[in-house]
N, C-alpha and C positions, 0 to 999 in steps of 0.2 A: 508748198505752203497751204495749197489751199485744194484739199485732196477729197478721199472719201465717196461720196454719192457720184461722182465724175468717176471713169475710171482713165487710167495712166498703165501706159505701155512700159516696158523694162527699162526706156530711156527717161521716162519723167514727163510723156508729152499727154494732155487732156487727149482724149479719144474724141468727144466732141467735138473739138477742134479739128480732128483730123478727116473726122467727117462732113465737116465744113469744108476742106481743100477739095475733097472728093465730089463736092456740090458746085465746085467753082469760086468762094471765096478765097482760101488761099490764104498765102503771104505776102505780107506788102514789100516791095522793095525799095518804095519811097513814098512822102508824105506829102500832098501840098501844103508848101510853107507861109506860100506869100498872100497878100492879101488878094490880091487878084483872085489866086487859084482858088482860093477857097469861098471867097465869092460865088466864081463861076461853079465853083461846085455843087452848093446850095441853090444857084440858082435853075441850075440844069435840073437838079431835083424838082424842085419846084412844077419843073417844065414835064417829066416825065409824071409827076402826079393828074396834073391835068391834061394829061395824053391818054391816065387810065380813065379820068373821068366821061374823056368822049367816046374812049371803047366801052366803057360800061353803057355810055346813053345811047351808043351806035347798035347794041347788042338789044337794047330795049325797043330800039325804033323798027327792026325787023323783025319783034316778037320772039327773037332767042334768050335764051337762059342769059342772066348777069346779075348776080346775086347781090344784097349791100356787101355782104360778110366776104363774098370775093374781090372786089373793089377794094375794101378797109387792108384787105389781108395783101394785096398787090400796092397803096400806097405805103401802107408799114414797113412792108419790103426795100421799095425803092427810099422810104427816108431814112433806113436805121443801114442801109447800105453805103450810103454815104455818110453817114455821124460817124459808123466805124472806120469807114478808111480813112474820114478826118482824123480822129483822133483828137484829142484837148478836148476845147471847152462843146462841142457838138455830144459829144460821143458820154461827157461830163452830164450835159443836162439830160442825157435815155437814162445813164445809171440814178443821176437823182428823180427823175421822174417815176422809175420803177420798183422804188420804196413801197410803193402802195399798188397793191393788183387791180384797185379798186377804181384808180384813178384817172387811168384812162381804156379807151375801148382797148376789146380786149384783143385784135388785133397787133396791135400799138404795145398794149404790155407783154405778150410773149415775145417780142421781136425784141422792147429795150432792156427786157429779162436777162438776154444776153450782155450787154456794158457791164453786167455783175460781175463776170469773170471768166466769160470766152469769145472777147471781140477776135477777130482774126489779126493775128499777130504780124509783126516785122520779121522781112527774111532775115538769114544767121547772118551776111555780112554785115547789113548796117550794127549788128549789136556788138560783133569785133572790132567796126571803129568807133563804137562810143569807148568800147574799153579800151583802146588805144590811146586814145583822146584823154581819158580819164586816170588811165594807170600806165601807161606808155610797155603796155603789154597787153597779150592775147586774154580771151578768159580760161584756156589750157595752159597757159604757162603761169595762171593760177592754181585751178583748179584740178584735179586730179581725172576728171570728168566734168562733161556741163554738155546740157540736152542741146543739141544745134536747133528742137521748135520749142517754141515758147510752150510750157504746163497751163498758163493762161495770160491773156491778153484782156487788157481793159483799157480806164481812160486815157490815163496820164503815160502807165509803162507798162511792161510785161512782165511773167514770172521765166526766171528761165529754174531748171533741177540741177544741182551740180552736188560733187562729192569732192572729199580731200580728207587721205588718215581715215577712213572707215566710215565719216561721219556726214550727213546729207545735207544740204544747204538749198536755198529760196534765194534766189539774189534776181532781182528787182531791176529793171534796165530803162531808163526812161526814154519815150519816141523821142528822135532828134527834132531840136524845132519845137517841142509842143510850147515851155515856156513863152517862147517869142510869140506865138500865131495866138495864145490864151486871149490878148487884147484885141486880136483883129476879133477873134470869133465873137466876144463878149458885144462888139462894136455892130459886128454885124445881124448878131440874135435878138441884140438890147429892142428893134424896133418891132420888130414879129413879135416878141413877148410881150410888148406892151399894147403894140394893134388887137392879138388876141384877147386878150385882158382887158383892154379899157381901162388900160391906164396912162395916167401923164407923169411924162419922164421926171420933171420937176419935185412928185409927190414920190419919186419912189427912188431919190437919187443917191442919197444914204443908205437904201436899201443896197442898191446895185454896187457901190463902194466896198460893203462887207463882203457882198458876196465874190464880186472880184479880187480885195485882198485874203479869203478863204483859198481861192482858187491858186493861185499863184503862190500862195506858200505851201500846196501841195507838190510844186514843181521843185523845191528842197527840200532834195533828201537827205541833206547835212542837217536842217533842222528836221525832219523825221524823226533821225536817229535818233537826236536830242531828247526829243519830248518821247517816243516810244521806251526809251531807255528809265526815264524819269518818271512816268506813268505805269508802266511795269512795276518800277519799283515801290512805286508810292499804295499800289494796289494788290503787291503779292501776297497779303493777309485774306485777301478773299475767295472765302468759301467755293471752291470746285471753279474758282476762276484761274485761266493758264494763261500765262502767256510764253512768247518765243525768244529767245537768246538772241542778239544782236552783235554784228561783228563790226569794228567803225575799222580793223585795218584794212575791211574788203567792201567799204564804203568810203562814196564821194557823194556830190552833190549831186550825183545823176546815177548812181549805182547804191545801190543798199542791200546787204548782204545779213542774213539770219536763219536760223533752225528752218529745216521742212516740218513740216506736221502732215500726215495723215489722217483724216477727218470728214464729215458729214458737212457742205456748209447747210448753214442753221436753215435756208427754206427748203431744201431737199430733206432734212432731218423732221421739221416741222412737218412736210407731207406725206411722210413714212410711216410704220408701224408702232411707234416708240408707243409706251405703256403711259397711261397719265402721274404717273409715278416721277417717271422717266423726264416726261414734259414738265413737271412742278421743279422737277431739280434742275432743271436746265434755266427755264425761265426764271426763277428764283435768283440763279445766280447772273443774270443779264439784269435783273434789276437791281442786285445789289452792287453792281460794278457801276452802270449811271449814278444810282442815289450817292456812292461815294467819292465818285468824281466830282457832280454838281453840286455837293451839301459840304462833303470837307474838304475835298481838295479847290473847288472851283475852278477845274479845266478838266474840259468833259470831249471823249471822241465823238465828233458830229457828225459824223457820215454812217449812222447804223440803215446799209442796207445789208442785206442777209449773208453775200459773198464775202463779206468781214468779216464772220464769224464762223467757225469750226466748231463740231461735236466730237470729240471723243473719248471711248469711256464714261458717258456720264457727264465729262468734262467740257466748261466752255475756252475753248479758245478764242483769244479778243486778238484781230489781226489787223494789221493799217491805220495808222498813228497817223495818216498824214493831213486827214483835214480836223482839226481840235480847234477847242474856243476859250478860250479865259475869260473868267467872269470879276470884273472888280466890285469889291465888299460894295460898294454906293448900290449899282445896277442888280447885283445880287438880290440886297432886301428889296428894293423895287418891284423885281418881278415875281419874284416866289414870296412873297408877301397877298397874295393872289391865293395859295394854299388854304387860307388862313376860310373853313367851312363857316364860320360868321360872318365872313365881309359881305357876303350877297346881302343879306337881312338887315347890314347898319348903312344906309344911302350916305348921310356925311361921309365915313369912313371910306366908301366904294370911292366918291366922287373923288374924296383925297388922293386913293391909290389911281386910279384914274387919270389923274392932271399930273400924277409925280413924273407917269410914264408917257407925257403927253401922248394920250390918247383922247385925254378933253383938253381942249385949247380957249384960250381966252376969248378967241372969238367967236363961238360956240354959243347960238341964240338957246335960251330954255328948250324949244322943243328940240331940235339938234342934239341938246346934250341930254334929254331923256331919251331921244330912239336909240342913242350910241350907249348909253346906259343901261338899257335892255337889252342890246344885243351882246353886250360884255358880261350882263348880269348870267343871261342864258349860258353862255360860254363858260364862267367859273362855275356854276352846280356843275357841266357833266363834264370838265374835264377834269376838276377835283376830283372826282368821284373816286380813284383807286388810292387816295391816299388816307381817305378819311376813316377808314375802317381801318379793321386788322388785318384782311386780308382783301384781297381781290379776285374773281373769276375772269380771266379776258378769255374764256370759252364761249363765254355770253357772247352769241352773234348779234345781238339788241346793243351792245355796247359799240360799239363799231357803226352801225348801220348808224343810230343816232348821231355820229359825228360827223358824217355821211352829211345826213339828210342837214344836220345845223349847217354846216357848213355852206350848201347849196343857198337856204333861207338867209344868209346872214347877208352870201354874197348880192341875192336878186334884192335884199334891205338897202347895202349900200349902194348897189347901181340905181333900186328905183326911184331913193328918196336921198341922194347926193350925201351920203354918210362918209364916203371916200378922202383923198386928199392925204396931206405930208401927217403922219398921226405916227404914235409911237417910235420907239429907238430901235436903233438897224440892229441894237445889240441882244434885241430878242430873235433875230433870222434862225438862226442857228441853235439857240432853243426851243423855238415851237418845232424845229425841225428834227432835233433829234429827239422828241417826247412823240411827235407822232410817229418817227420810226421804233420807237419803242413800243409804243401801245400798238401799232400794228404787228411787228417781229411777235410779241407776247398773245396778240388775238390768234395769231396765224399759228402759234404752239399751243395754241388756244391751255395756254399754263395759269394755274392758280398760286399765288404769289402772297407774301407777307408782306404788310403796307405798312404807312407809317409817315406821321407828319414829321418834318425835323423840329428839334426840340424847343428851337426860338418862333416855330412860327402855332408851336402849341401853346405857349406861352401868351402871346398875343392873344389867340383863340380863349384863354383862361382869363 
């Protein structure tokens, strides 16, 4: 499924992978399920981070070499070592975190670079008895062939390669356990994320809701199929946009079965030779598949990191349905209503859009709701920016870096002057989320793109 710039051996298995067993990761042959274990997992982690920290200061106190960059690159190790043998929601927050290269040291993002699409896999037995479990048969006495190691391994399941009748298939195997354990981990991360943050649970508890029921409806793959099926179709008019055939008799709730593809995915293809020709038709058509998920259908795939998408021929392949968001018509204008390149300039108007999405709240003294009014004002000119014109450069390295550095100002604004607290709908999580995987996927193809306000929110602007 998810091929190309990886290469794959005669059987369907990632070579990266393979050279991963050869390093000592391996395959796993079971999972800790319980909360304990996975507890004491992360906390063992924990424990070996700060064992490197005393051999880095032990190496400094008798004047030998120990570099930061060796230290960052030996914690990175030992945490994205254990996210992946977790597996769920651990292995869940490296893939979401490594959306952006930019986002954390760099360390840290080669290592969760991997959650994209070559965590080290489950050995072949456990995936013989999910399929037993699942289809009360082997996956040979389906298939006509099926790779005994996984082609890629990620958060939730793995790829395995199979064939049947001449024709090659992607079928999808989910770690045993992950659903169940998704709640311990969410339980156990919830407080490290918000220690690190400085945040209170209170203020961010809606938030955590979304993102936990995002999470756990990535763990059906009966609804997958549903919405993969249904968004394919709703979207096969777009220009050099592909998608893959799905099979529901060789799907269950833990199994998903559809087309291979052979393919580039999109950040290997982004940092390759491709012609800026080449880059504008690719980007082009990533932007036009979000704009017509978000603007006419209103259910958009939320999970754009780069492992979800294939290049070939030209063509983009849009792969993994499983984390999407629906947007109802109310919450809709509410937030893309935002678009609208006047609202900065008319303060009543801001203020309105503003309180619809409480992000100003009633009890909100004048100056309060000017500093937060500033920092929203800032925030609409430059992420508006690609839509206001006809077209857009996200070649522009200024465009990026700017969002960057606001984003830094906006956060040291709310922690220094208490801007923080319960503000805004959980039901934006997931669109600011997949608009910055967008604008980064399109800087990093650094592609030139045709923009374009939707037509009610030009209307408004008129």
């Amino acid at each position: 499924m998810k091929g190309g710039a990886q290469e794959f051996d005669k059987e369907g298995v990632n070579k990266d992978a393979q050279e991963g067993v050869k390093e000592g990761v391996g395959e796993q042959d079971s999972i800790e399920t319980t909360r304990f274990s996975r507890v004491a997992a992360m906390a063992g982690t924990g424990m070996r981070v700060g064992v490197n920290y005393l051999k880095h200061y032990g190496k400094r106190a008798i004047g030998a070499a120990s570099g930061a960059d060796e230290l960052q690159e030996a914690n990175a190790s030992a945490v994205y070592e254990t996210f992946s043998r977790l597996k769920g929601g651990p292995l869940k927050l490296a893939q979401m975190l490594s959306i952006d290269r930019n986002l954390l040291p760099p360390a840290y993002a080669n290592q969760f670079a991997k959650a994209q699409y070559s965590a080290p896999p489950l050995s072949y037995p456990l995936v013989v008895r999910t399929f037993r479990r699942e289809f009360n048969r082997e996956p040979l006495q389906i298939f006509d062939s099926f790779s005994k190691h996984a082609a890629h391994g990620a958060s939730i399941g793995q790829v395995h390669r199979a064939s049947k009748d001449g024709a090659e298939y992607a079928v999808k195997v989910q770690y045993p356990g992950v659903a169940d354990s998704l709640r311990t981990d969410i339980r156990v991360l919830k407080p490290i994320a918000l220690s690190v943050l400085g945040l209170k649970e209170h203020d961010v508890a809606d938030y955590l809701r979304e993102i936990e029921t995002r999470l756990l409806e990535e763990t059906d793959y009966s609804l997958e199929l549903r919405r993969s099926q249904e968004l394919s179709s709703k979207s096969a008019h777009l220009k050099h946009v592909r998608f893959v055939k799905y099979y529901p008799e060789w799907s269950t709730s833990r199994i998903l079965s559809m087309d291979w593809v052979d393919g580039v995915t999109l950040d290997k293809y982004a940092d390759g030779n491709a012609s800026q020709l080449e880059r504008d038709q690719v980007g082009q058509a990533l932007w036009d598949f979000y704009e017509h998920q978000v603007h006419t259908l209103r259910v958009f795939h939320a999970d754009p990191h780069p492992g979800n998408f294939l290049v070939k021929d030209g063509e983009l392949w849009v792969l993994d349905f499983g984390c999407t968001k629906e947007l109802d018509e109310v919450f809709y204008r509410k937030q893309f209503r935002f678009l609208d390149p006047t609202l900065a300039d008319n303060p009543s108007r801001l203020e309105a859009a503003l309180v619809s999405l409480d992000i100003l709240l009633p009890e909100d003294d004048p100056e309060k709701k000017a500093r937060i009014t500033a920092v929203c004002e800032r925030s609409i000119r430059l992420l508006g920016l690609p839509f206001w014109g006809d077209s857009f450069d996200f070649g522009d390295p200024n465009f990026m870096r700017a969002i960057y550095e606001m984003g830094e100002a906006n956060a040291r604004e709310q922690q220094s002057r208490d801007l923080s607290g319960r503000r805004g709908s959980a039901d934006s999580v997931y669109v600011h989320r997949a608009y910055f995987g967008l604008y980064s996927l399109l800087s990093r193809l650094r592609a030139r793109v045709r923009v374009g306000l939707p037509e009610w929110v030009r209307g408004m602007e008129e």
